[in-house]
C-alpha positions as CSV (number, residue, x, y, z in Angstrom):
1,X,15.2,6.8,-9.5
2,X,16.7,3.9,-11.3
3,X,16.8,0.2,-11.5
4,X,19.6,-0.4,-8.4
5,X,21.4,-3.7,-8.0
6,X,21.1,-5.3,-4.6
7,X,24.1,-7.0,-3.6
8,X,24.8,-7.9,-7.8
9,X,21.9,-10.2,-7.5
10,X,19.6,-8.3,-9.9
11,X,20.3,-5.5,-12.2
12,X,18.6,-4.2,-15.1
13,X,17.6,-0.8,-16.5
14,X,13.6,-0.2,-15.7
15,X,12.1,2.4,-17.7
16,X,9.6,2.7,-15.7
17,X,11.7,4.0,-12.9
18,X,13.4,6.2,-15.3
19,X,9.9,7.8,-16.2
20,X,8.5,8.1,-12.7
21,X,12.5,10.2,-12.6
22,X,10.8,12.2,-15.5
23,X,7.9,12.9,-13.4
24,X,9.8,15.0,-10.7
25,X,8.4,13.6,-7.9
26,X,7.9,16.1,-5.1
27,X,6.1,14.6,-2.3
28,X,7.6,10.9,-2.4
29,X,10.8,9.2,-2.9
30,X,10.9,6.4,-6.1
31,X,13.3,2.9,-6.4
32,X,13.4,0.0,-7.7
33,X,15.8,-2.2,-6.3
34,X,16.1,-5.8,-7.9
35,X,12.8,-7.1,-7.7
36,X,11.7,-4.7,-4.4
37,X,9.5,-1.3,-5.7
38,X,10.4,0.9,-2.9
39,X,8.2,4.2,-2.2
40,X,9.0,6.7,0.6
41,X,6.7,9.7,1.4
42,X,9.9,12.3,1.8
43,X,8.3,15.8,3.4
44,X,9.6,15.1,7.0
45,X,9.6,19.1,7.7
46,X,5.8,19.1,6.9
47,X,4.9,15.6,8.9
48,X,4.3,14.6,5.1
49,X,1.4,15.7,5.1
50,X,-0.8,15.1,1.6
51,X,-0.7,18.1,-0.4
52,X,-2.3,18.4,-3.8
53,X,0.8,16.9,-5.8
54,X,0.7,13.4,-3.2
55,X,-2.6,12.2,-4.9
56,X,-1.6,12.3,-8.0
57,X,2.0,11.1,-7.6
58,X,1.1,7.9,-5.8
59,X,-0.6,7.0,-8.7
60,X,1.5,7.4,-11.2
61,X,4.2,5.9,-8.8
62,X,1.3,3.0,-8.5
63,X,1.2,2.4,-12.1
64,X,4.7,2.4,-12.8
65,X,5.0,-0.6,-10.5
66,X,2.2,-2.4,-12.1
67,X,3.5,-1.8,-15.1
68,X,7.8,-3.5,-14.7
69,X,7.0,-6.9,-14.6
70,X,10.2,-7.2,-12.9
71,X,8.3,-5.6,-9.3
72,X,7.6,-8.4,-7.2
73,X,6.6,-6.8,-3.7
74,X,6.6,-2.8,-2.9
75,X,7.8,-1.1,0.5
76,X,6.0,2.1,1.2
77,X,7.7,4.0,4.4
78,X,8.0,7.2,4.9
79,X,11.2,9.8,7.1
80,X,11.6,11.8,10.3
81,X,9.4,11.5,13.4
82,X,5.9,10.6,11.8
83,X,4.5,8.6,9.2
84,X,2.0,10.9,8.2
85,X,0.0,13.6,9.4
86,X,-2.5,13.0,7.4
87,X,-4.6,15.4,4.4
88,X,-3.1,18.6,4.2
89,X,-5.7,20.6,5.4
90,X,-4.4,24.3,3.9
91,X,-4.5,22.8,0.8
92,X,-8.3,20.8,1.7
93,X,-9.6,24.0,2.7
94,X,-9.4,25.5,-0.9
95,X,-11.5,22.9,-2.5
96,X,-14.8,22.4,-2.6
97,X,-16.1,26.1,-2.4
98,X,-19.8,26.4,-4.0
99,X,-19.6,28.7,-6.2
100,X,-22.0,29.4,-8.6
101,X,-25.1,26.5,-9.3
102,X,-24.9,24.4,-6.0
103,X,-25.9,21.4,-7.5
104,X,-23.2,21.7,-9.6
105,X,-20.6,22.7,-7.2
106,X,-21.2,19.6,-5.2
107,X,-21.2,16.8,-8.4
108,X,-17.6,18.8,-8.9
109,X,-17.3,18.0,-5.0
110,X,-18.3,14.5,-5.4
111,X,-15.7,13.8,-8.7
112,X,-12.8,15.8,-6.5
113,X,-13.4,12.5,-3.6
114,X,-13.4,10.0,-6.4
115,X,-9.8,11.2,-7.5
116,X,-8.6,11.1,-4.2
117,X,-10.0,7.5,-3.5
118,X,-8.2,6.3,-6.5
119,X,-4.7,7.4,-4.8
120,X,-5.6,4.5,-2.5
121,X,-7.6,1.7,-4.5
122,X,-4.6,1.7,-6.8
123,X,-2.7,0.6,-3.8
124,X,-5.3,-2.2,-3.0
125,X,-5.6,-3.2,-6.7
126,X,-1.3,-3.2,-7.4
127,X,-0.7,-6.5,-8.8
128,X,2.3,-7.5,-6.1
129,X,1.8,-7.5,-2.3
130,X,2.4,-4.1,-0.5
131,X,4.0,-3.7,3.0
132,X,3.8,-0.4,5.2
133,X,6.5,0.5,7.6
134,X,4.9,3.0,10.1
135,X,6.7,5.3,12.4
136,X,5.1,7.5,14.9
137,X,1.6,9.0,13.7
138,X,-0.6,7.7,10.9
139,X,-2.8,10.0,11.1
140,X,-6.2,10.6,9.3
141,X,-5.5,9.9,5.3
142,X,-2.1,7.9,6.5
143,X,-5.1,5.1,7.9
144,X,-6.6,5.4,4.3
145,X,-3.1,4.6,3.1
146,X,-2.1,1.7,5.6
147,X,-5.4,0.3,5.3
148,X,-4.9,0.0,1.4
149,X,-2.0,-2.2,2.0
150,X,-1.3,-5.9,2.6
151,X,0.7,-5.8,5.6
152,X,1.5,-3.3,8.2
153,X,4.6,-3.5,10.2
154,X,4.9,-0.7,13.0
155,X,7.4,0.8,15.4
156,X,7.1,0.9,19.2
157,X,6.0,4.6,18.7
158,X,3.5,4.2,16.0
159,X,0.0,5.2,16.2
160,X,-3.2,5.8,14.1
161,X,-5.7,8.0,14.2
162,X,-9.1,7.8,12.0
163,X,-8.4,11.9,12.4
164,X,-11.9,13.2,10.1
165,X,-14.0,12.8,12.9
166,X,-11.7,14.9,15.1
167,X,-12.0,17.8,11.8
168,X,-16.3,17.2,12.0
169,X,-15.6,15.3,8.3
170,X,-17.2,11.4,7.7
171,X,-13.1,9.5,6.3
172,X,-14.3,9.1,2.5
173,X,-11.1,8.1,1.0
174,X,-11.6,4.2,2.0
175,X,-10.6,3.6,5.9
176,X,-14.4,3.0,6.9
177,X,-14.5,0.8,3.9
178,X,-11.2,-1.3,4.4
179,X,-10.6,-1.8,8.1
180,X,-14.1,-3.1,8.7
181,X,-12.1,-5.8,7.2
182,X,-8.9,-6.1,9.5
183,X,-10.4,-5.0,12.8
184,X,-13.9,-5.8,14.7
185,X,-16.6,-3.9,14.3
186,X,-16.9,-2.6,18.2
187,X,-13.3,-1.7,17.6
188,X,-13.7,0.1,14.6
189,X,-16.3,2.0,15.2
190,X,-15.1,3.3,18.5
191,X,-11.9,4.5,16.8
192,X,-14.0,6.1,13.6
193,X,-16.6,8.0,16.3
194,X,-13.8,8.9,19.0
195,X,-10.5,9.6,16.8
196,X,-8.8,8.1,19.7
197,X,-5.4,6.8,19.2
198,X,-4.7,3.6,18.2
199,X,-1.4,2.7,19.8
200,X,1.0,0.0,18.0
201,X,0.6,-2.7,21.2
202,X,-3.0,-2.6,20.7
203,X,-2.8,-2.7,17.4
204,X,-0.7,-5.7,17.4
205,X,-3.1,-7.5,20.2
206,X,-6.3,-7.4,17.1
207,X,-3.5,-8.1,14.2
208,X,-3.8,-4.8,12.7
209,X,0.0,-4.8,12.5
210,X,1.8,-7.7,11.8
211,X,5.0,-6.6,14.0
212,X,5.9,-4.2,16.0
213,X,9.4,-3.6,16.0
214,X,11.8,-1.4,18.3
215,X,12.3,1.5,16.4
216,X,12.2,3.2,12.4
217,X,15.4,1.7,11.4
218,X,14.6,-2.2,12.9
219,X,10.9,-1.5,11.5
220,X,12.2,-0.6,7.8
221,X,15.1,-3.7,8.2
222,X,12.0,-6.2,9.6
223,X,9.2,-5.2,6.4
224,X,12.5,-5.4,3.6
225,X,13.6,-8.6,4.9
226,X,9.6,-10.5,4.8
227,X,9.5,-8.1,1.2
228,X,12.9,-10.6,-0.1
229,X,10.7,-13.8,1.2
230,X,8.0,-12.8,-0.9
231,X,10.2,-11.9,-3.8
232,X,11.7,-15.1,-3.4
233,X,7.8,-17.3,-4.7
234,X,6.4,-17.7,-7.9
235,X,5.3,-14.2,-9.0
236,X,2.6,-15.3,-10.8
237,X,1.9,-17.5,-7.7
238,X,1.7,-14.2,-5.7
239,X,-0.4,-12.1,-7.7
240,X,-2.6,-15.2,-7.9
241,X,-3.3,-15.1,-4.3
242,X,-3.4,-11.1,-4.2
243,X,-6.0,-10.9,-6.6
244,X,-8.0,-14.1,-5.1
245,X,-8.0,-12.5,-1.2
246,X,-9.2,-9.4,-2.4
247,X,-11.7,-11.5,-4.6
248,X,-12.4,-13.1,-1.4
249,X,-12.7,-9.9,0.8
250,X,-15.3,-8.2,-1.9
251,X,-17.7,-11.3,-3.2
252,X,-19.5,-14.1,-0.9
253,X,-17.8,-17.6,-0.5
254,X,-19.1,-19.2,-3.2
255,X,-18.2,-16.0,-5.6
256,X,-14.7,-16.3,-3.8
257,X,-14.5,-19.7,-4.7
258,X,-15.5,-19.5,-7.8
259,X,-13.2,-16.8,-9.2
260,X,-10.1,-18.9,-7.6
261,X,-11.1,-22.3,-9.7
262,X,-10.7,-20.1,-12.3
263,X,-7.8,-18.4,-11.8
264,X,-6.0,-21.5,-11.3
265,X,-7.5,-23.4,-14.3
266,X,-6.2,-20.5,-16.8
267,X,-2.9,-19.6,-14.9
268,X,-1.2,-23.5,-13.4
269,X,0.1,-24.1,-16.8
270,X,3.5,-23.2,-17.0
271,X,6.8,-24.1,-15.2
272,X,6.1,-22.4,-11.7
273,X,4.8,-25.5,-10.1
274,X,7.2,-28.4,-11.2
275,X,10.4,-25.8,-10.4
276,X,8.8,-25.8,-7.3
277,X,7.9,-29.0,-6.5
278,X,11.6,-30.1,-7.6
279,X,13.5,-27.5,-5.9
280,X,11.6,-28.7,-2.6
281,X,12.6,-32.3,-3.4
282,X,15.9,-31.4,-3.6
283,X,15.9,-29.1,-0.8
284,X,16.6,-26.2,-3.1
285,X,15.8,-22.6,-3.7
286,X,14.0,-22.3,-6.6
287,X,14.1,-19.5,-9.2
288,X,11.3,-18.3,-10.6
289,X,10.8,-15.9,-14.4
290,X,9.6,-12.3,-14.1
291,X,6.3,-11.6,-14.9
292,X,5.6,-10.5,-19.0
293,X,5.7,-7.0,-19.7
């Protein structure tokens, strides 16, 4: 729950981390090692399943990271057999009732799925690149979860499950919004109307995952090694392009190009570039600031 040094390369005290400890997080696991964020859902005995505390903690896990400037790249995984099962549907059942005014009951409704989105856009919005390691089932909000991510690295085992059709419920926490990006739309709609699952190998075949990789442990070792390449570039560099791909994603070309002309005319102005340039002259690593604070 505290800044950790990896191998003595980095090493300092993150308050952040020390008020996420604060927080006494019950659903999910919190580190910050060197410049690698890393977040593991930690009910195994439940199939971490997403009870009432998970929506609120992942956000304020969220913006802890976005707020060390020392974070470069986050690992989200999660323990034992499964990734997630998914929304935890003891505790779904006791929402929503409609009591008293209807009308009323259902705007309460309506503001109860906004709060739950936001466990997820905060993932899409962080400032650094997030990578999922999945194991066995993603089911149902664990899709909203993966979908919300960068990159998605999975074991042999791994499937996922758009699960709310399966439970008569239309997913409303961002999968039908997201992986119309990241899959085709024959494919996705097949998955969203059947609740079939979605095995790893197929997932692979349309790029859904990035790897698929023998089992939890060579999954996890696979996503922390391509999380140190990315800690390794310019971090301002890297948010650029984060914030320009989703810019991309949610505007038309011309919007898309417009917003990275300029991003790059108010942010290529320090050292980044020439420490780059002359470390690849000189067929060098190059070292790169933390972000401010």
């Amino acid at each position: 729950m505290h800044r950790i040094a990896v191998d003595g390369e980095f090493g300092h005290d993150s308050d952040n981390s020390a008020r996420i400890h604060a927080m006494e997080l019950t659903t999910i696991d919190y580190r910050v090692e060197g410049p690698i964020a890393r977040v593991t859902l930690n009910r195994p005995q439940v199939l971490n399943t997403m009870n009432k505390a998970f929506w609120t903690e992942i956000i304020d896990v969220f913006k802890a990271i976005d707020a060390d400037p020392g974070v470069r790249v986050v690992l989200v995984a999660s323990t034992g057999k499964h990734f997630t099962a998914g929304l935890d549907l003891g505790w779904a059942a006791s929402v929503g009732g409609a009591e008293g005014d209807l009308g009323r009951a259902r705007e309460a409704f309506r503001r109860h799925v906004k709060d739950m989105q936001e466990s997820f856009s905060i993932v899409d919005r962080c400032r650094v690149p997030v990578i999922s390691v999945v194991q066995g089932g993603c089911i149902g909000g664990g899709v909203d979860f993966v979908t919300a991510c960068d990159i998605r690295i999975a074991t042999e085992n791994a499937f996922f499950t758009i699960q709310e059709v399966n439970i008569a419920i239309v997913a409303d926490v961002g999968t039908l919004q997201r992986i119309p990006h990241l899959l085709p739309q024959g494919l996705v709609r097949e998955l969203a109307y059947t609740g079939r699952r979605f095995p790893a190998v197929e997932a692979k075949s349309y790029g859904f995952v990035n790897s698929v990789e023998a089992d939890h442990d060579a999954a996890l070792q696979a996503g922390l090694t391509m999380a140190k390449l990315i800690a390794a570039k310019s971090p301002l560099v890297i948010t650029g392009i984060k914030h320009v791909l989703n810019a991309g994603r949610d505007q038309s070309i011309e919007q898309g190009l417009d917003y990275v002309a300029l991003w790059n005319a108010g942010m290529l102005q320090g050292h980044d570039v020439p420490n780059a340039v002359q470390a690849q002259i000189a067929k060098q690593v190059a070292v790169f600031d933390d972000l401010r604070g």
